[in-house]
mmJSON file of the N, C-alpha and C atoms, coordinates in Angstrom:
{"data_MODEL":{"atom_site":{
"group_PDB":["ATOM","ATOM","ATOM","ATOM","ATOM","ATOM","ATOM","ATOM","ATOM","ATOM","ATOM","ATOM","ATOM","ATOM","ATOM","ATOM","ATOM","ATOM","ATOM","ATOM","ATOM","ATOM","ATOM","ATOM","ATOM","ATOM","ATOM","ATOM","ATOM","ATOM","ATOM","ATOM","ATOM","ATOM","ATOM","ATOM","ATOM","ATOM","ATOM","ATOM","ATOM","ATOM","ATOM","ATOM","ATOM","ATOM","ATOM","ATOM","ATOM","ATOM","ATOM","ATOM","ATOM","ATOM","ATOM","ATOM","ATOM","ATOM","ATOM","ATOM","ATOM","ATOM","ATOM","ATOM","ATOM","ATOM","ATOM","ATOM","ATOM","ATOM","ATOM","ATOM","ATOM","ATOM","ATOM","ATOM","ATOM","ATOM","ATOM","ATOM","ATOM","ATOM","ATOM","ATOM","ATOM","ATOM","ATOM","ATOM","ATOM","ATOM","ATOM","ATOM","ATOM","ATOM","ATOM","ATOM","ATOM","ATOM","ATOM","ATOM","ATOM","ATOM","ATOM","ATOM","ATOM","ATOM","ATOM","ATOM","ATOM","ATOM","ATOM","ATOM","ATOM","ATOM","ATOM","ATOM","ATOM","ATOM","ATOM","ATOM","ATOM","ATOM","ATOM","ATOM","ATOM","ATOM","ATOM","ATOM","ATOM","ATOM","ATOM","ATOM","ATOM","ATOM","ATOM","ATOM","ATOM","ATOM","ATOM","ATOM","ATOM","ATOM","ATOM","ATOM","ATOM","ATOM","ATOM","ATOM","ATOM","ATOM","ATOM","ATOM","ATOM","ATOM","ATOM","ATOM","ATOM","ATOM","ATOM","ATOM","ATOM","ATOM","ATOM","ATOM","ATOM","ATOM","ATOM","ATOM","ATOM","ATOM","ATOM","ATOM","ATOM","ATOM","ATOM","ATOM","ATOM","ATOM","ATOM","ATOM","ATOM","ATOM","ATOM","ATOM","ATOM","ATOM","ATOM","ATOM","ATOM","ATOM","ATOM","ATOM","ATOM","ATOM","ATOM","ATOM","ATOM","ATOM","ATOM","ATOM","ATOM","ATOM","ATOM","ATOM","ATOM","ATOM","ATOM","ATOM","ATOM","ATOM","ATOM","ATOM","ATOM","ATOM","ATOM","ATOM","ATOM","ATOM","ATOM","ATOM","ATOM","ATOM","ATOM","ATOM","ATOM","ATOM","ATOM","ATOM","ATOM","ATOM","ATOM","ATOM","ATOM","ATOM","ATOM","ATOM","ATOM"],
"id":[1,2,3,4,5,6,7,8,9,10,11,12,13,14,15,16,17,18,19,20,21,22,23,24,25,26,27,28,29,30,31,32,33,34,35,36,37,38,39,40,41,42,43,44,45,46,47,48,49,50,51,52,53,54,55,56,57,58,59,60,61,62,63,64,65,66,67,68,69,70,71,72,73,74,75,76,77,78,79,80,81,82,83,84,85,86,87,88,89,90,91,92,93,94,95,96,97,98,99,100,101,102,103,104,105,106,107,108,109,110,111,112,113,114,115,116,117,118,119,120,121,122,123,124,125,126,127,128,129,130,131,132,133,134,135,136,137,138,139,140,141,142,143,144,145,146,147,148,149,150,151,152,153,154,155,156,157,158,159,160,161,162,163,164,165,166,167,168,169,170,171,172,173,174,175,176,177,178,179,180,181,182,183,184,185,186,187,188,189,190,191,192,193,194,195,196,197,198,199,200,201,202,203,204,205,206,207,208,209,210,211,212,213,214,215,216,217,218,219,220,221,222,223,224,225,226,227,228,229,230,231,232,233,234,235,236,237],
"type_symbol":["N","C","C","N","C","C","N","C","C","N","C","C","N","C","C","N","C","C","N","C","C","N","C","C","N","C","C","N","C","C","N","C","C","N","C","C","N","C","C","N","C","C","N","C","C","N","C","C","N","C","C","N","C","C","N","C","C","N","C","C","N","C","C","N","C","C","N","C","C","N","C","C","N","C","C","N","C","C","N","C","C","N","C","C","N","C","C","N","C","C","N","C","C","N","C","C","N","C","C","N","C","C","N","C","C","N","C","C","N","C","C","N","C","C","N","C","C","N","C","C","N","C","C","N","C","C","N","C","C","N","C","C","N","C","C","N","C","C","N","C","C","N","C","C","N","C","C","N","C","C","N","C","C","N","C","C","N","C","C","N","C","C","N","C","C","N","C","C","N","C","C","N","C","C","N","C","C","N","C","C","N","C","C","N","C","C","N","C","C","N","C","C","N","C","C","N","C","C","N","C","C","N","C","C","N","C","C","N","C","C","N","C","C","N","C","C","N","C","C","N","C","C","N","C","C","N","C","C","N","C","C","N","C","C","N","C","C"],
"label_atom_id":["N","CA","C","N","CA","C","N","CA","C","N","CA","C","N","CA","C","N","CA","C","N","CA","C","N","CA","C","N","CA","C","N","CA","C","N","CA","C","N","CA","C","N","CA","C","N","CA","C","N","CA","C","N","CA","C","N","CA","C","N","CA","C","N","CA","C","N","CA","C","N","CA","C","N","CA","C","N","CA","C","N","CA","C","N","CA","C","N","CA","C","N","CA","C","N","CA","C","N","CA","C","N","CA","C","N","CA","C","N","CA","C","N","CA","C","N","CA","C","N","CA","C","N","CA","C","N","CA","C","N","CA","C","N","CA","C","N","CA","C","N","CA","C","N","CA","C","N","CA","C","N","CA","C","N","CA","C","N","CA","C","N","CA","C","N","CA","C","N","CA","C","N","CA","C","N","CA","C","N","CA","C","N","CA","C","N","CA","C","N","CA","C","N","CA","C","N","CA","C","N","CA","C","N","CA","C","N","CA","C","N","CA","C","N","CA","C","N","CA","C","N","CA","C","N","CA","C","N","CA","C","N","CA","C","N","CA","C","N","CA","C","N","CA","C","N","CA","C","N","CA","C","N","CA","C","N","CA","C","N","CA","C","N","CA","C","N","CA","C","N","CA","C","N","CA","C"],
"label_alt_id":[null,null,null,null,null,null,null,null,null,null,null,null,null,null,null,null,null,null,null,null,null,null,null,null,null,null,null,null,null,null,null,null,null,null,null,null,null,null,null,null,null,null,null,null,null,null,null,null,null,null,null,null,null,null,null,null,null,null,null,null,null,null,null,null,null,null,null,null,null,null,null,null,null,null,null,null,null,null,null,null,null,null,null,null,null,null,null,null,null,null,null,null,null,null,null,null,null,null,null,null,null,null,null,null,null,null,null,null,null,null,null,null,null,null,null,null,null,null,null,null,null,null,null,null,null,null,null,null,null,null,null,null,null,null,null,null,null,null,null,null,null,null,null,null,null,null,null,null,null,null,null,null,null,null,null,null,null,null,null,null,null,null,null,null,null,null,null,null,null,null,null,null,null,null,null,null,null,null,null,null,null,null,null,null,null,null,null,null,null,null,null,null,null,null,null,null,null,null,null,null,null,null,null,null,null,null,null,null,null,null,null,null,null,null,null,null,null,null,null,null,null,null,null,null,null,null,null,null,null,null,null,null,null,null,null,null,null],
"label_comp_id":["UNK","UNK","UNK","UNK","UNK","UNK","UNK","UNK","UNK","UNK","UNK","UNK","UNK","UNK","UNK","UNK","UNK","UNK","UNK","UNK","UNK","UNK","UNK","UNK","UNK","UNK","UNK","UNK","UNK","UNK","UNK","UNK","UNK","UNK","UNK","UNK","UNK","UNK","UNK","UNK","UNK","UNK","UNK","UNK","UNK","UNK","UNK","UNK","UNK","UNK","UNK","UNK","UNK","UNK","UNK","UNK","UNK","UNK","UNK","UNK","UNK","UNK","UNK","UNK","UNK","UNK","UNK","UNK","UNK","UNK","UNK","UNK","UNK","UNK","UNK","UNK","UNK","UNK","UNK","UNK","UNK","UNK","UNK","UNK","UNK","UNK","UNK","UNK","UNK","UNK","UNK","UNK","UNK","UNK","UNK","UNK","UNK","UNK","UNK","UNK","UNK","UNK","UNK","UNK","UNK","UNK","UNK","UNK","UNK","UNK","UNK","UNK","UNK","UNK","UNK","UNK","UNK","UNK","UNK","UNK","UNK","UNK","UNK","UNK","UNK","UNK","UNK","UNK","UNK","UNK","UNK","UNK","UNK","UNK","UNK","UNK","UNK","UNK","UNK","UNK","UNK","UNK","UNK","UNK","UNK","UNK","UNK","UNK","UNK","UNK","UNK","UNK","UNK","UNK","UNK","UNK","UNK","UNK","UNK","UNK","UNK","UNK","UNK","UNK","UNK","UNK","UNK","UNK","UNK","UNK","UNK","UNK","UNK","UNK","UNK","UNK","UNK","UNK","UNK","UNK","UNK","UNK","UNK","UNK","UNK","UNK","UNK","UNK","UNK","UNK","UNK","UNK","UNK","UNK","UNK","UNK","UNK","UNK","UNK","UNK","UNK","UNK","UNK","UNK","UNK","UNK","UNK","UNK","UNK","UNK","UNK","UNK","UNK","UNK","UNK","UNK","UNK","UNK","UNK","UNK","UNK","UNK","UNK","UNK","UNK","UNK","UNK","UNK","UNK","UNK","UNK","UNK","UNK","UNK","UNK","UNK","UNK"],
"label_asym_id":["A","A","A","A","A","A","A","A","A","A","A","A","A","A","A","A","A","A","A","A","A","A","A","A","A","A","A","A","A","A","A","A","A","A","A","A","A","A","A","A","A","A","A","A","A","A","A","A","A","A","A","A","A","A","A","A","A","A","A","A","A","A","A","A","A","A","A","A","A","A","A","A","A","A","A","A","A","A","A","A","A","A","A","A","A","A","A","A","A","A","A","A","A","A","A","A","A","A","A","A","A","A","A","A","A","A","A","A","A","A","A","A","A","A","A","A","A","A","A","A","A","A","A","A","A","A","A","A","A","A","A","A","A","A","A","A","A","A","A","A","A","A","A","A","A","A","A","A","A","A","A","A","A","A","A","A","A","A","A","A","A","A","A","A","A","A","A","A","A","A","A","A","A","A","A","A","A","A","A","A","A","A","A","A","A","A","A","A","A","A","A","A","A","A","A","A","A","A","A","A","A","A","A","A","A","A","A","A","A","A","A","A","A","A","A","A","A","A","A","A","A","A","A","A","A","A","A","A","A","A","A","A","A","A","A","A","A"],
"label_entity_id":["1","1","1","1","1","1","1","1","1","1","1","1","1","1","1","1","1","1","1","1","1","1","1","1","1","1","1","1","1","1","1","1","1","1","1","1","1","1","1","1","1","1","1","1","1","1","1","1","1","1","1","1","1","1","1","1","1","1","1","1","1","1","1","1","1","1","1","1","1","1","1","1","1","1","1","1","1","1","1","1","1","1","1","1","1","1","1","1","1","1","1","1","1","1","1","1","1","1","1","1","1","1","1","1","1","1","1","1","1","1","1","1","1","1","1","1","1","1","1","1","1","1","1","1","1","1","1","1","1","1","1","1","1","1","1","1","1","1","1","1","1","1","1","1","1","1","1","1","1","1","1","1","1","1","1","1","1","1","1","1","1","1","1","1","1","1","1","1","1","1","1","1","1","1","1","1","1","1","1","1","1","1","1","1","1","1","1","1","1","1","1","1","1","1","1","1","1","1","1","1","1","1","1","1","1","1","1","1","1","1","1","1","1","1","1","1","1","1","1","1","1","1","1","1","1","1","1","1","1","1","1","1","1","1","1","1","1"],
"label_seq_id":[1,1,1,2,2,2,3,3,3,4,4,4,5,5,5,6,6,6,7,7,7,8,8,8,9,9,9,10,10,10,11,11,11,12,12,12,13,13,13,14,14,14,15,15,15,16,16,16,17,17,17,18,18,18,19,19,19,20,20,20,21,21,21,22,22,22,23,23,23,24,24,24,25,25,25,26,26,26,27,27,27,28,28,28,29,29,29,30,30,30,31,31,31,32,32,32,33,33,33,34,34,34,35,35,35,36,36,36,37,37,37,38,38,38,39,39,39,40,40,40,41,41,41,42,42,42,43,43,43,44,44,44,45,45,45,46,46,46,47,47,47,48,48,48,49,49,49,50,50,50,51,51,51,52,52,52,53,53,53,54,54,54,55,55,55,56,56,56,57,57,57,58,58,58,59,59,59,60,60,60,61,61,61,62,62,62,63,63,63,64,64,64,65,65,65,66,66,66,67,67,67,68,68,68,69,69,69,70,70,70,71,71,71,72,72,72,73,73,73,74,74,74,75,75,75,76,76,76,77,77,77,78,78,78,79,79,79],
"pdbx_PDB_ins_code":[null,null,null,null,null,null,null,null,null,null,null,null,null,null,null,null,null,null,null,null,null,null,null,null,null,null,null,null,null,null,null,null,null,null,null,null,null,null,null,null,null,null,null,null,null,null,null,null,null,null,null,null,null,null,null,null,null,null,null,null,null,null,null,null,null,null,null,null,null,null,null,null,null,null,null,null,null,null,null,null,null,null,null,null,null,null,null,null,null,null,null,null,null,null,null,null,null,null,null,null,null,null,null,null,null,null,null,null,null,null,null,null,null,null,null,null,null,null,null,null,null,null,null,null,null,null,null,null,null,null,null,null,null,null,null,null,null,null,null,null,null,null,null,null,null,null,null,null,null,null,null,null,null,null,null,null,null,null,null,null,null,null,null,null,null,null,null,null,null,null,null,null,null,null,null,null,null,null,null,null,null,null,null,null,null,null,null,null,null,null,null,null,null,null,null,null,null,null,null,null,null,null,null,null,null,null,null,null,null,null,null,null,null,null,null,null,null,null,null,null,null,null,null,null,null,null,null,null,null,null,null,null,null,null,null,null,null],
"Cartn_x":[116.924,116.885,115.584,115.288,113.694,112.573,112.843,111.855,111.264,112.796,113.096,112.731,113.0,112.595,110.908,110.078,108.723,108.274,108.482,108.31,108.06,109.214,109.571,108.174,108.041,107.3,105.327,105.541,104.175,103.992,105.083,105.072,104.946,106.494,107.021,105.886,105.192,104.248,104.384,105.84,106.721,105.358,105.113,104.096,105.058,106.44,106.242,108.075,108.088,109.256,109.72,111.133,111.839,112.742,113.995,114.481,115.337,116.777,117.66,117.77,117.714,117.675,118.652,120.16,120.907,120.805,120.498,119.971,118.794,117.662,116.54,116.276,115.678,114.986,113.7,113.079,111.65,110.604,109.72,108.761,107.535,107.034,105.925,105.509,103.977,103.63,103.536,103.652,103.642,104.949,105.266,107.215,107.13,105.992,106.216,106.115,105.178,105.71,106.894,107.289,108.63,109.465,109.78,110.965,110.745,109.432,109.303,109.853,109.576,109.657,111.417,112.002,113.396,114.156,113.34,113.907,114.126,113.183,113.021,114.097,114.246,115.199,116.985,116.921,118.485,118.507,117.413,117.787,117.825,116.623,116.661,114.903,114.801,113.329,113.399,112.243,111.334,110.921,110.578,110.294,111.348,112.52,113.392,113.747,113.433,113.6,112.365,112.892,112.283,111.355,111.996,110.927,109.822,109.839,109.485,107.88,108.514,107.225,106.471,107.386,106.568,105.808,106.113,104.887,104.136,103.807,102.661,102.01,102.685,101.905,101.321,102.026,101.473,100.308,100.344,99.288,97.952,98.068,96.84,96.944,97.727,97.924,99.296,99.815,101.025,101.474,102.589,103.761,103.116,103.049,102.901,101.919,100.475,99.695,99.261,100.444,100.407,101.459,102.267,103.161,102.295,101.201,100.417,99.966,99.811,98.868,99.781,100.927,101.637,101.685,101.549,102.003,103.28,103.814,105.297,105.15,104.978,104.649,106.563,106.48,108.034,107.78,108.48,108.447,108.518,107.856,108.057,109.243,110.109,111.811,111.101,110.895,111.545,111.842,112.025,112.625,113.34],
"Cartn_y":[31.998,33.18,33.959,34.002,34.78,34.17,33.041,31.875,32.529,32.834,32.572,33.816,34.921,36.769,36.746,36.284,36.141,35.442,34.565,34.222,34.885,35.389,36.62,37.69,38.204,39.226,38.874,37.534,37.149,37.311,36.818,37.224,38.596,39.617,40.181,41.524,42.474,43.212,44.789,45.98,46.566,48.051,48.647,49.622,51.022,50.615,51.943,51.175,51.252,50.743,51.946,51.635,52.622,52.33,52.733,52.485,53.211,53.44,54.069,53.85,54.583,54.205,55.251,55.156,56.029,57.135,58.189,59.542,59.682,59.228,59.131,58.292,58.576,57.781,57.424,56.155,56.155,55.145,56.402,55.729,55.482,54.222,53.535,53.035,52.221,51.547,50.047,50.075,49.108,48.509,47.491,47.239,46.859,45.864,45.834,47.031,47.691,49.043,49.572,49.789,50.754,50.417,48.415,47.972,48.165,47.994,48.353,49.737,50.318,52.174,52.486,51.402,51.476,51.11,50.329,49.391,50.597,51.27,52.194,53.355,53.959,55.191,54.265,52.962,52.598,51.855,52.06,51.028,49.542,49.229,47.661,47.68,46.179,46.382,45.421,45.926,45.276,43.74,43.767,42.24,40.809,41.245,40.489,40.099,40.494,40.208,39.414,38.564,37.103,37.594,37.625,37.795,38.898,39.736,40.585,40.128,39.387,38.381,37.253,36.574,35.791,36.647,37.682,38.207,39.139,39.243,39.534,38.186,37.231,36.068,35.602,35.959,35.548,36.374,37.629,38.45,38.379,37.3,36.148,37.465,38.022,39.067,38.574,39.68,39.2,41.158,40.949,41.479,43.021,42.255,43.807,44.258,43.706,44.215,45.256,44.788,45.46,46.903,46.609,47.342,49.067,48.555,49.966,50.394,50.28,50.843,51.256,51.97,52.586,53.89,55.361,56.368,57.001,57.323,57.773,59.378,59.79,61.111,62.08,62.634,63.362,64.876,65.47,66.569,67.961,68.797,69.895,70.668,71.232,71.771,73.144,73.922,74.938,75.891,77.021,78.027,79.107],
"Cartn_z":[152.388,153.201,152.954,151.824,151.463,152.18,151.769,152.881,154.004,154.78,156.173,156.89,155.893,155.967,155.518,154.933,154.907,155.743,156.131,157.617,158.836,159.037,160.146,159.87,158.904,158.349,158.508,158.722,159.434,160.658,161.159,163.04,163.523,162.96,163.51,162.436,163.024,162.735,163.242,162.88,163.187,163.269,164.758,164.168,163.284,163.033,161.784,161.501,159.886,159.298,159.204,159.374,159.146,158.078,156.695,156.11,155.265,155.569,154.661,153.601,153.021,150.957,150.178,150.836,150.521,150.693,150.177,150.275,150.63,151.06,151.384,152.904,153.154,154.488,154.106,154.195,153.862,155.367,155.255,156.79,156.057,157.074,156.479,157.722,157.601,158.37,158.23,156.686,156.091,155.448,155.94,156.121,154.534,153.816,152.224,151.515,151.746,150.897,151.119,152.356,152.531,152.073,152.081,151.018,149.725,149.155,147.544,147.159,147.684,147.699,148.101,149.048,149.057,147.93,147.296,146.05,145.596,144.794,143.708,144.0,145.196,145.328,145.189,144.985,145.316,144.033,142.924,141.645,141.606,142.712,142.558,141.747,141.426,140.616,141.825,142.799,143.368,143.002,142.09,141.579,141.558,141.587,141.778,142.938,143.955,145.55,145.829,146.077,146.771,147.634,148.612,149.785,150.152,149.149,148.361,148.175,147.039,146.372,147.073,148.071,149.134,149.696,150.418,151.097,150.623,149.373,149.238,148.571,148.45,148.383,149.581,150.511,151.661,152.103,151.688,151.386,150.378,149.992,149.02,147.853,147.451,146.247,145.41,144.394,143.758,144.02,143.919,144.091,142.918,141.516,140.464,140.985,141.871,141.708,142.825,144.175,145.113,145.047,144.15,144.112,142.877,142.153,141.871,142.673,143.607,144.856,145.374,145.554,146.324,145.543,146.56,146.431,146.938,146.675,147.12,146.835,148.544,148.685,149.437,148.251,148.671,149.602,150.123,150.743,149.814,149.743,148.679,148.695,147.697,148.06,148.189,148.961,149.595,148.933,148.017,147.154,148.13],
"occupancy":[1.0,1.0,1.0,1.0,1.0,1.0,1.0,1.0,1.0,1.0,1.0,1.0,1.0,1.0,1.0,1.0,1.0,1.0,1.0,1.0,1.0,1.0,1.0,1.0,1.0,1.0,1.0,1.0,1.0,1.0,1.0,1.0,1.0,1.0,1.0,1.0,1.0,1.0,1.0,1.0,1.0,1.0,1.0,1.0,1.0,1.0,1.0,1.0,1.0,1.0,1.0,1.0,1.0,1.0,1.0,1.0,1.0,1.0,1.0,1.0,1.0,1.0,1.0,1.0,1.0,1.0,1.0,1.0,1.0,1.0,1.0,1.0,1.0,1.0,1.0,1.0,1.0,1.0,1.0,1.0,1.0,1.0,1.0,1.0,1.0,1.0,1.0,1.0,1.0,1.0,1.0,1.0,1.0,1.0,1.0,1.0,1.0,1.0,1.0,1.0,1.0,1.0,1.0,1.0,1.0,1.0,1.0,1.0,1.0,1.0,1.0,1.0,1.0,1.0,1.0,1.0,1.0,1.0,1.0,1.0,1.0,1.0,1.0,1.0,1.0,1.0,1.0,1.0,1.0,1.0,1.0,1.0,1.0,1.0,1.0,1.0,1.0,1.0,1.0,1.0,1.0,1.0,1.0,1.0,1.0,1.0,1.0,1.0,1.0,1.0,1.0,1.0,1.0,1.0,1.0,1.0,1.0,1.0,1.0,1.0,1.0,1.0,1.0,1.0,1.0,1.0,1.0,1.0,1.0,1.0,1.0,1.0,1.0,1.0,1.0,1.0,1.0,1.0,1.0,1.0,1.0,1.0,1.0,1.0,1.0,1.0,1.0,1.0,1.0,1.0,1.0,1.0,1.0,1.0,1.0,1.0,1.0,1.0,1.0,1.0,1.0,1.0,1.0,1.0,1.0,1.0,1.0,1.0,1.0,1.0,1.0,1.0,1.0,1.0,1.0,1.0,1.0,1.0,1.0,1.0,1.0,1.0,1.0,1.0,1.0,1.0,1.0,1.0,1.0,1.0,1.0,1.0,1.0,1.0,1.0,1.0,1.0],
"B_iso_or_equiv":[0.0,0.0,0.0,0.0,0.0,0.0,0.0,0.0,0.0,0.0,0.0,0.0,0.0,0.0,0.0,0.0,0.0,0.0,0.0,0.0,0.0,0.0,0.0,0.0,0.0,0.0,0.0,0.0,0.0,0.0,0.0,0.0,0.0,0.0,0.0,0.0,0.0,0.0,0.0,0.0,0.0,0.0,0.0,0.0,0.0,0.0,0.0,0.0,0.0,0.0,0.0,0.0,0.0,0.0,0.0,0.0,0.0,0.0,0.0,0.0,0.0,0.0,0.0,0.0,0.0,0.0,0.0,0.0,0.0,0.0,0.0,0.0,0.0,0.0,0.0,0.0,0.0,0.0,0.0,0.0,0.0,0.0,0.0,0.0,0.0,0.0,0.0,0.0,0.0,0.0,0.0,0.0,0.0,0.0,0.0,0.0,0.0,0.0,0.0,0.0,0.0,0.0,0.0,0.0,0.0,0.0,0.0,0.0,0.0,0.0,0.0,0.0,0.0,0.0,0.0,0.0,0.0,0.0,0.0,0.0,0.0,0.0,0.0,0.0,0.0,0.0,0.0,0.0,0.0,0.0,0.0,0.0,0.0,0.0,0.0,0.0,0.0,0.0,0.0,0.0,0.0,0.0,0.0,0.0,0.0,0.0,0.0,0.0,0.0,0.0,0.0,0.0,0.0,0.0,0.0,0.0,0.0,0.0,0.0,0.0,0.0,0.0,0.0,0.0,0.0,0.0,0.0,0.0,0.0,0.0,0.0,0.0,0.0,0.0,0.0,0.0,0.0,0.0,0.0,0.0,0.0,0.0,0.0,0.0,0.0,0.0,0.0,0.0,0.0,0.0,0.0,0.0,0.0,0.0,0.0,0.0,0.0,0.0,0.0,0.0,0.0,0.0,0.0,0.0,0.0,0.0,0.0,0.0,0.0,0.0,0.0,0.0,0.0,0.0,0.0,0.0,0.0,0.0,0.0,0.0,0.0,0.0,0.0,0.0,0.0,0.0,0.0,0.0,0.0,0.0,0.0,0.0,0.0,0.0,0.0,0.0,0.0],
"pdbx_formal_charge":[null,null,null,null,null,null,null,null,null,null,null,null,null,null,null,null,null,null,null,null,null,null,null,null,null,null,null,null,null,null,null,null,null,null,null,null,null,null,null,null,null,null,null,null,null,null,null,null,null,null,null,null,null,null,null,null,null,null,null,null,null,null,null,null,null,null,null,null,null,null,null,null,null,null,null,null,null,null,null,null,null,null,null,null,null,null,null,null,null,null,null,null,null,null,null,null,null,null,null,null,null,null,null,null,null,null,null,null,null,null,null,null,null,null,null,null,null,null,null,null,null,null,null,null,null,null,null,null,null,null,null,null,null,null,null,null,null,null,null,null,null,null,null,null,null,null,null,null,null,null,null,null,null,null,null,null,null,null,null,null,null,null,null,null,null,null,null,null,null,null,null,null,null,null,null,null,null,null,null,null,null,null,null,null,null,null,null,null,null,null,null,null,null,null,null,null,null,null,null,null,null,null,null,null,null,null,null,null,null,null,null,null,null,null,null,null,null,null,null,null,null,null,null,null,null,null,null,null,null,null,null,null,null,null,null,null,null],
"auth_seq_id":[1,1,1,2,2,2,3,3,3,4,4,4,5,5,5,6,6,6,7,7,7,8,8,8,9,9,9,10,10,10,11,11,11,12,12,12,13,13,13,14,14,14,15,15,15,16,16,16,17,17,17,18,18,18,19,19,19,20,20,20,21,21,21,22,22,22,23,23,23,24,24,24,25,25,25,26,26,26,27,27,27,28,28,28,29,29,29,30,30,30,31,31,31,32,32,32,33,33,33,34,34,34,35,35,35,36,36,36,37,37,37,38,38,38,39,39,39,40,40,40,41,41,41,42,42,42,43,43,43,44,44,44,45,45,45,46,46,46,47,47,47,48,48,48,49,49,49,50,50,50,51,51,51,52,52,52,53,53,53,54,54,54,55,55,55,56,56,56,57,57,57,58,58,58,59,59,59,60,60,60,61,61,61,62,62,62,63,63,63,64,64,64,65,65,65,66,66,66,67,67,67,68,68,68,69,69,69,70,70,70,71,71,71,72,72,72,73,73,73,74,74,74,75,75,75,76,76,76,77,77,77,78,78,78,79,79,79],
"auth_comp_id":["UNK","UNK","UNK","UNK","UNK","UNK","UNK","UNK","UNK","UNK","UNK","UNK","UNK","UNK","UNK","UNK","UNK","UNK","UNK","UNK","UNK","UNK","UNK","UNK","UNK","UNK","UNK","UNK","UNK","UNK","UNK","UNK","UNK","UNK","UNK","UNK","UNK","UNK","UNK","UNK","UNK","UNK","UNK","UNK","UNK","UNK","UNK","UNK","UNK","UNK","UNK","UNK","UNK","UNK","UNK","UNK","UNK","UNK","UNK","UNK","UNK","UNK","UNK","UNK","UNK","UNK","UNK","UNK","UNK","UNK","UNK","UNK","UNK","UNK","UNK","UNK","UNK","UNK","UNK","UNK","UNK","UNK","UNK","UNK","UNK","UNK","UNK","UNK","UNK","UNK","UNK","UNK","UNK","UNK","UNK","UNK","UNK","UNK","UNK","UNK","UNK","UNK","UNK","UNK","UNK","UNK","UNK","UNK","UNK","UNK","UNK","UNK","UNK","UNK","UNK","UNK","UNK","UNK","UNK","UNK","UNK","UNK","UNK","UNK","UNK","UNK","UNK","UNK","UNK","UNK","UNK","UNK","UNK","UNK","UNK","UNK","UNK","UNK","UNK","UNK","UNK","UNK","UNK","UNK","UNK","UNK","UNK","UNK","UNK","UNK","UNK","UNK","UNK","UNK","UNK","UNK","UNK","UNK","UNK","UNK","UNK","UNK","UNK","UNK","UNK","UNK","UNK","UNK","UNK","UNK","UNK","UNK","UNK","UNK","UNK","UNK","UNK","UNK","UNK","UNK","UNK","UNK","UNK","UNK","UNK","UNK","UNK","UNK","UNK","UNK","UNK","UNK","UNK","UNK","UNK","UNK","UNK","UNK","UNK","UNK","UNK","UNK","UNK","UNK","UNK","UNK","UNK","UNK","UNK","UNK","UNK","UNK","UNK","UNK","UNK","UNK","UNK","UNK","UNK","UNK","UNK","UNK","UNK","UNK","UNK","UNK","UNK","UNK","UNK","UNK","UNK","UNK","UNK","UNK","UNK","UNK","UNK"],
"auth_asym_id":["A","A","A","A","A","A","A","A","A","A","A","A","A","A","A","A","A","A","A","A","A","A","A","A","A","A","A","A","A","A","A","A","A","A","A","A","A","A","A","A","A","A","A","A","A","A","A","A","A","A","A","A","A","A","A","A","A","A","A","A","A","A","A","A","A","A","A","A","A","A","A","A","A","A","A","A","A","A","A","A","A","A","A","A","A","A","A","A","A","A","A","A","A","A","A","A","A","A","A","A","A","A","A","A","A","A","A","A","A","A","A","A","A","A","A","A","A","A","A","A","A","A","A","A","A","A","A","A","A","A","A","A","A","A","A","A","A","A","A","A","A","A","A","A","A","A","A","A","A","A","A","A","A","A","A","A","A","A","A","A","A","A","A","A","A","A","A","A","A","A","A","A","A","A","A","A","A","A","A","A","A","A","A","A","A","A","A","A","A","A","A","A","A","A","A","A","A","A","A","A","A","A","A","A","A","A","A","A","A","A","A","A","A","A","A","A","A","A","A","A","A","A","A","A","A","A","A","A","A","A","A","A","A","A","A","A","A"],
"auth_atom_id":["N","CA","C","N","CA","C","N","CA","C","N","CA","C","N","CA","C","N","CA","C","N","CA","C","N","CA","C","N","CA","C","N","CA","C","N","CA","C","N","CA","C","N","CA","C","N","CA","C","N","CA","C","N","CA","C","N","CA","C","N","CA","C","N","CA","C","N","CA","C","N","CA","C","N","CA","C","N","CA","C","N","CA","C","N","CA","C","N","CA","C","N","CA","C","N","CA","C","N","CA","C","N","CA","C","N","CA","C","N","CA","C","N","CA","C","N","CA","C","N","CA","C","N","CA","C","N","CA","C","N","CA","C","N","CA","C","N","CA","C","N","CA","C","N","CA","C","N","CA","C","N","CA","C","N","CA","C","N","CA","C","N","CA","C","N","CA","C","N","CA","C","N","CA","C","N","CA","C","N","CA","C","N","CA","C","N","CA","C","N","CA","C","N","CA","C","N","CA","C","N","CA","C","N","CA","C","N","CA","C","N","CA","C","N","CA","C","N","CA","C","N","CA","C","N","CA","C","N","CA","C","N","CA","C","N","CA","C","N","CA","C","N","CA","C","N","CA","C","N","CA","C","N","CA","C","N","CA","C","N","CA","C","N","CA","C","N","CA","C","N","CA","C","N","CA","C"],
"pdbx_PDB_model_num":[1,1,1,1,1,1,1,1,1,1,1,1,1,1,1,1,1,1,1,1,1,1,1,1,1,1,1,1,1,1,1,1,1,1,1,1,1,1,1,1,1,1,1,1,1,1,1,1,1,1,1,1,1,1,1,1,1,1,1,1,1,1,1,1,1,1,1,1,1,1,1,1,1,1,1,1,1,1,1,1,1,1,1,1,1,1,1,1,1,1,1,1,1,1,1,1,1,1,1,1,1,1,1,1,1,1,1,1,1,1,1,1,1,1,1,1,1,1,1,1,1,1,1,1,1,1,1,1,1,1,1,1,1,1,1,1,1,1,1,1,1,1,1,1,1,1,1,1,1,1,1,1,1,1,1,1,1,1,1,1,1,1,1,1,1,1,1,1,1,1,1,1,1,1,1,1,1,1,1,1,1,1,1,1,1,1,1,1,1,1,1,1,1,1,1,1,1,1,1,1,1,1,1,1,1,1,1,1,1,1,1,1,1,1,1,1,1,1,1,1,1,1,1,1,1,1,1,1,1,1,1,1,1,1,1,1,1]
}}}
């Protein structure tokens, strides 16, 4: 199935991901970040998801190294 979802993820080129992450909603343009960044708000380690790691292999990179390059910008609370 990871295979088969990195695959898709070559074709299918979404201009903005969208993604529920329990209590959070997370928007991106970039559908691998938004799942990495979903990982993190729902307690999965990123690294363990397959297809995950295919595509940023497919991305001629690896997975830890794309995954520092993400900022995860939250909304400020309000007082």
């Amino acid at each position: 199935m990871d295979k088969v979802i990195a695959d898709i993820a070559q074709i299918v080129k979404p201009d903005l991901d969208i993604v529920d992450a329990g209590s959070k909603v997370i928007l991106g343009v970039d559908a691998l970040a938004v799942d990495v960044v979903a990982c993190r708000f729902v307690d999965l380690d990123p690294l363990i998801v397959g297809h995950l790691r295919l595509i940023s292999e497919d991305r001629n990179g690896k997975l830890e190294t794309f995954m520092k390059k993400i900022d995860v910008v939250q909304p400020q609370k309000q007082d």
